[in-house]
N, CA, C and O of each residue as an XYZ file, in Angstrom:
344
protein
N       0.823     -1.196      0.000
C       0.000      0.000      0.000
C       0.866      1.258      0.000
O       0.458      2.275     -0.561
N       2.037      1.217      0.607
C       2.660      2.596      1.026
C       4.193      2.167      0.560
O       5.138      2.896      0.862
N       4.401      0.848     -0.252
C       5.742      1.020     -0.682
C       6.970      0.849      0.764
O       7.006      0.126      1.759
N       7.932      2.022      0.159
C       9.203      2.268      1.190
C       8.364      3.309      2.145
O       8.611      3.362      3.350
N       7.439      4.065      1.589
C       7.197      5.185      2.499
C       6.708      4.942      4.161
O       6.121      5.751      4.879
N       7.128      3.652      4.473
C       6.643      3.472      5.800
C       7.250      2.951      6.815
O       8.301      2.320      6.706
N       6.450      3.236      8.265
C       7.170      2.511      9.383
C       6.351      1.820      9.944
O       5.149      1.817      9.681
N       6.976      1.061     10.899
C       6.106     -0.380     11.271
C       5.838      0.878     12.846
O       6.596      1.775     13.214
N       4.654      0.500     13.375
C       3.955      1.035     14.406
C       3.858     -0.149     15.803
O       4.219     -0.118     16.980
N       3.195     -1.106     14.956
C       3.263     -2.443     15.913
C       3.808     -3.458     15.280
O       3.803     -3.653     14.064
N       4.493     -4.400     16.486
C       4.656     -5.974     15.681
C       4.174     -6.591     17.133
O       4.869     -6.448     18.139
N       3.399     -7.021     17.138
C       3.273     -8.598     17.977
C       2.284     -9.746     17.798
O       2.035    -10.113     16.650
N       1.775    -10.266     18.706
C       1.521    -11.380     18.605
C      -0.448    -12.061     19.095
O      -1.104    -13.103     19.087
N      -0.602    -10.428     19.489
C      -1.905    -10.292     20.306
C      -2.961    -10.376     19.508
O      -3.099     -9.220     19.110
N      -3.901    -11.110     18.965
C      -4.954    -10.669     17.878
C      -5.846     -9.722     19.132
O      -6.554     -8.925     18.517
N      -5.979     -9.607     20.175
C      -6.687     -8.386     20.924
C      -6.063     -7.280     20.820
O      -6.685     -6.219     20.766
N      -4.595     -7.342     20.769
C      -3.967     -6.335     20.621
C      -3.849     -5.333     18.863
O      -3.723     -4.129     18.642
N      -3.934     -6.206     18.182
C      -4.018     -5.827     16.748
C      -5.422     -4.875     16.506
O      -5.737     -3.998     15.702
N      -5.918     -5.384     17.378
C      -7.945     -5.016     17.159
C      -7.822     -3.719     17.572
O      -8.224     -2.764     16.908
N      -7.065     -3.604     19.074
C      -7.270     -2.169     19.716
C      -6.032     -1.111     18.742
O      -6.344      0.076     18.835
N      -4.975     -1.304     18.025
C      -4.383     -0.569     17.175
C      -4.955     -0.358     15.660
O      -4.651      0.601     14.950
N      -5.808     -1.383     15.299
C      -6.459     -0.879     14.086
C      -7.429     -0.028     14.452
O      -7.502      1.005     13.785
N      -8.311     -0.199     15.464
C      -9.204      0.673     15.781
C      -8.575      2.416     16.231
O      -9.050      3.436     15.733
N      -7.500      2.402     17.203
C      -7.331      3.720     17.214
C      -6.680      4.392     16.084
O      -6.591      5.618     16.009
N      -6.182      3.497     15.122
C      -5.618      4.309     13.778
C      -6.702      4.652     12.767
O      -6.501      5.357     11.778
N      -7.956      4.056     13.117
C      -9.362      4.325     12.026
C      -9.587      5.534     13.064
O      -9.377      6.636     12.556
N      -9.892      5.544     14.137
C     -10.560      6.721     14.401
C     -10.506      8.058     14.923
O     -11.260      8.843     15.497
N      -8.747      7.991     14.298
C      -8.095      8.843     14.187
C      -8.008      9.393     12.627
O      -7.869     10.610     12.503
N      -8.064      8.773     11.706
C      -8.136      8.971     10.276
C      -6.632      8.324      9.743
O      -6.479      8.160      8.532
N      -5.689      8.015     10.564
C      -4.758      7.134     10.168
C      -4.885      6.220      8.849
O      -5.747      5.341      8.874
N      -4.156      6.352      7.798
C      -4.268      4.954      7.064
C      -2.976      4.417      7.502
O      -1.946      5.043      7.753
N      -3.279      2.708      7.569
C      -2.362      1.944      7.798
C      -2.586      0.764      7.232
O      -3.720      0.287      7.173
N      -1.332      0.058      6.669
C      -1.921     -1.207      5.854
C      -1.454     -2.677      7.585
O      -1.289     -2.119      8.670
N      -1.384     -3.499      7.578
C      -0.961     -4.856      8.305
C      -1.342     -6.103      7.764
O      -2.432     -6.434      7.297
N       0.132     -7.022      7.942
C      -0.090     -8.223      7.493
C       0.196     -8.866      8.568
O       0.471     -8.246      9.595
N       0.181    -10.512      8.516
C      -0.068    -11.576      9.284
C       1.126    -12.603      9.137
O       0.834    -13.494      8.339
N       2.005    -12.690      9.518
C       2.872    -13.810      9.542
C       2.650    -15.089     10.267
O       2.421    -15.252     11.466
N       2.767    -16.023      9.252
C       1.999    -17.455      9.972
C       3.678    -18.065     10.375
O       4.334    -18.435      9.401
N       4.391    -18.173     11.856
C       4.939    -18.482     12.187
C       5.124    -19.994     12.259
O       6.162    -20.462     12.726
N       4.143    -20.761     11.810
C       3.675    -22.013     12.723
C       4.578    -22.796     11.787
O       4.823    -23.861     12.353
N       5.326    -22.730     10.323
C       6.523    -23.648     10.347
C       5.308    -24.697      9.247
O       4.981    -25.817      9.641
N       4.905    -24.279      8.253
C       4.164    -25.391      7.371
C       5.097    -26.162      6.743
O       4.603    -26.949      5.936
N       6.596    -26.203      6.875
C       7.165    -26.539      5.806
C       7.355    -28.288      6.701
O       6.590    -28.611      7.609
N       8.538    -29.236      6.185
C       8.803    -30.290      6.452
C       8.596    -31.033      7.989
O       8.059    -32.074      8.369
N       9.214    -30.080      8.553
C       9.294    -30.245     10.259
C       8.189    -30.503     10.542
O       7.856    -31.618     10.946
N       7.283    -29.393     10.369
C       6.312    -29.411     10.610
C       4.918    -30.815     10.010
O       3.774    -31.175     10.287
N       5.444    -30.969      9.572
C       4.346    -31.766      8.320
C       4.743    -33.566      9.314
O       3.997    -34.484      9.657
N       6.457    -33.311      9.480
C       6.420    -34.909     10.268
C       6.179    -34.818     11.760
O       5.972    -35.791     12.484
N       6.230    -33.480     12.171
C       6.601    -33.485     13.587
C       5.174    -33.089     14.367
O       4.822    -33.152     15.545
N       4.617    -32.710     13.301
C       3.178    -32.135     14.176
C       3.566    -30.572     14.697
O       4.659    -30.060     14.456
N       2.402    -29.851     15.510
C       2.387    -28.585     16.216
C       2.856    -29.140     17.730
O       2.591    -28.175     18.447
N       3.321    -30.012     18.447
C       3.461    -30.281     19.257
C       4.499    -30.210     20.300
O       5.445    -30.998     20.318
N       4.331    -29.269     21.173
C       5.504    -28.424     21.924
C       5.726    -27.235     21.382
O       6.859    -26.772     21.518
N       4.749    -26.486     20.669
C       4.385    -25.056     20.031
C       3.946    -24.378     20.873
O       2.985    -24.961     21.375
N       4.106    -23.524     21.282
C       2.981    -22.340     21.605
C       2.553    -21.534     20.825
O       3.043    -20.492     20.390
N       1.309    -22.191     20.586
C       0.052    -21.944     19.930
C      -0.212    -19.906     19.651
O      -0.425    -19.386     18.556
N      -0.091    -19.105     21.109
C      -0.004    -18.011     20.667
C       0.960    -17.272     20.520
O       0.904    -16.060     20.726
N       2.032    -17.914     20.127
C       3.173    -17.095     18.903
C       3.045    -17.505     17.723
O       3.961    -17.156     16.978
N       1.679    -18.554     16.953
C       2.069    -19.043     15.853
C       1.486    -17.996     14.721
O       1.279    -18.464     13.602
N       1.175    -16.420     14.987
C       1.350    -15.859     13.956
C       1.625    -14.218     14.496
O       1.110    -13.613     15.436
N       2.357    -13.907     13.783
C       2.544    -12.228     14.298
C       2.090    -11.196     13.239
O       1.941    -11.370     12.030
N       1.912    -10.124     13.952
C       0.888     -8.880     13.138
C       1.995     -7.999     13.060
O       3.008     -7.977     13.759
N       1.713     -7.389     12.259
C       2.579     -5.993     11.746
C       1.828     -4.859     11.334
O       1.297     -4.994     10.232
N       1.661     -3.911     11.845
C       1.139     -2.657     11.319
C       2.208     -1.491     10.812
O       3.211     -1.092     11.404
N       1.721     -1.109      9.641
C       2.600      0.228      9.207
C       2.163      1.516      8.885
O       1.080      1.306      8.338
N       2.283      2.279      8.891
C       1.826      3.679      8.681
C       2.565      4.288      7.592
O       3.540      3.747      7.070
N       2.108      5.393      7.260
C       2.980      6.357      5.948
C       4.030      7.382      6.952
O       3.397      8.266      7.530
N       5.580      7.369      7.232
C       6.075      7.530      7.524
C       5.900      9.325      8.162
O       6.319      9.714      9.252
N       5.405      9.902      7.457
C       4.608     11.427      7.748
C       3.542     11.514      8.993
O       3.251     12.437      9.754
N       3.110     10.239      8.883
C       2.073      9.794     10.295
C       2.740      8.666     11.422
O       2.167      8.173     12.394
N       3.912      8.474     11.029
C       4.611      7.926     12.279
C       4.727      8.180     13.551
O       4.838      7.235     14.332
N       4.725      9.353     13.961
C       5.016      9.929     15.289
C       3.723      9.975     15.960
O       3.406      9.186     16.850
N       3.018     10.866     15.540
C       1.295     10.926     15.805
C       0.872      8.989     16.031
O       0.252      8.567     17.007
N       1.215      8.398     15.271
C       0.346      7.133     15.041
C       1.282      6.260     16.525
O       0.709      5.736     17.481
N       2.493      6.315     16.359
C       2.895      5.554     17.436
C       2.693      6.531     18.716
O       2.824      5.538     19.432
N       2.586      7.091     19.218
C       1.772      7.641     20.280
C       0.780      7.307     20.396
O       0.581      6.746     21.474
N      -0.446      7.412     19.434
C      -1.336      6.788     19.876
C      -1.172      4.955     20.191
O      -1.756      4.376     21.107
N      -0.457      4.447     19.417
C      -0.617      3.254     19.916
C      -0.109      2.740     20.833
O      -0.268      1.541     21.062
N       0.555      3.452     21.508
C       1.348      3.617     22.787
C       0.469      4.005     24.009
O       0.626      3.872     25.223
N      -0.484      4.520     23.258
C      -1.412      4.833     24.472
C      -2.265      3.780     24.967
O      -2.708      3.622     26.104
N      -2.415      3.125     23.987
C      -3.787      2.595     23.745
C      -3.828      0.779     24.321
O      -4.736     -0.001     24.608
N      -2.025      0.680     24.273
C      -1.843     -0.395     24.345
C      -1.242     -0.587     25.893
O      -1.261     -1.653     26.509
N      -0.594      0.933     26.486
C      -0.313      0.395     27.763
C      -1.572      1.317     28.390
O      -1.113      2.385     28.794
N      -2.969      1.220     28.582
C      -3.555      2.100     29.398
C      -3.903      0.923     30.425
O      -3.395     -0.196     30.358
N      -4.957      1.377     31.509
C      -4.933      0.564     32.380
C      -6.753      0.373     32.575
O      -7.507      0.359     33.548
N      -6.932      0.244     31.079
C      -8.444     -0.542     30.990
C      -8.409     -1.292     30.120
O      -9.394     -1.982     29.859
């Protein structure tokens, strides 16, 4: 969506946490694109070894990015949003 022109805002692992940073970047007017990395290892290992001795919630991580002009503004807010205490 934004090419080079961007910076990553969030990376982790929270799908609750992804929810509350897409939401404060919509209703702020933020555009931001995020993708999904499926950690979980589809390749060989995986295929003989099973998911077993995985933890299940690291098996995919989120990434959010912003247009580098809205970096500062955007990670503040998600800084807010993610350590408040509700």
């Amino acid at each position: 969506m934004f090419g080079f022109n961007k910076e990553e805002v969030y990376m982790g692992y929270s799908l609750n946490d992804l929810a509350k940073v897409r939401d404060v970047l919509q209703c702020n007017k933020i555009p931001y694109s995020y993708k999904v990395m499926n950690l979980g290892g589809r390749g060989l290992a995986r295929g003989h070894h099973g998911s077993f001795g995985l933890n299940m919630d690291y098996e995919r991580q989120y990434i959010v990015s912003v247009k580098k002009r809205d970096y500062e503004k955007a990670s503040y807010l998600v800084n807010g949003v993610l350590h408040s205490n509700n």
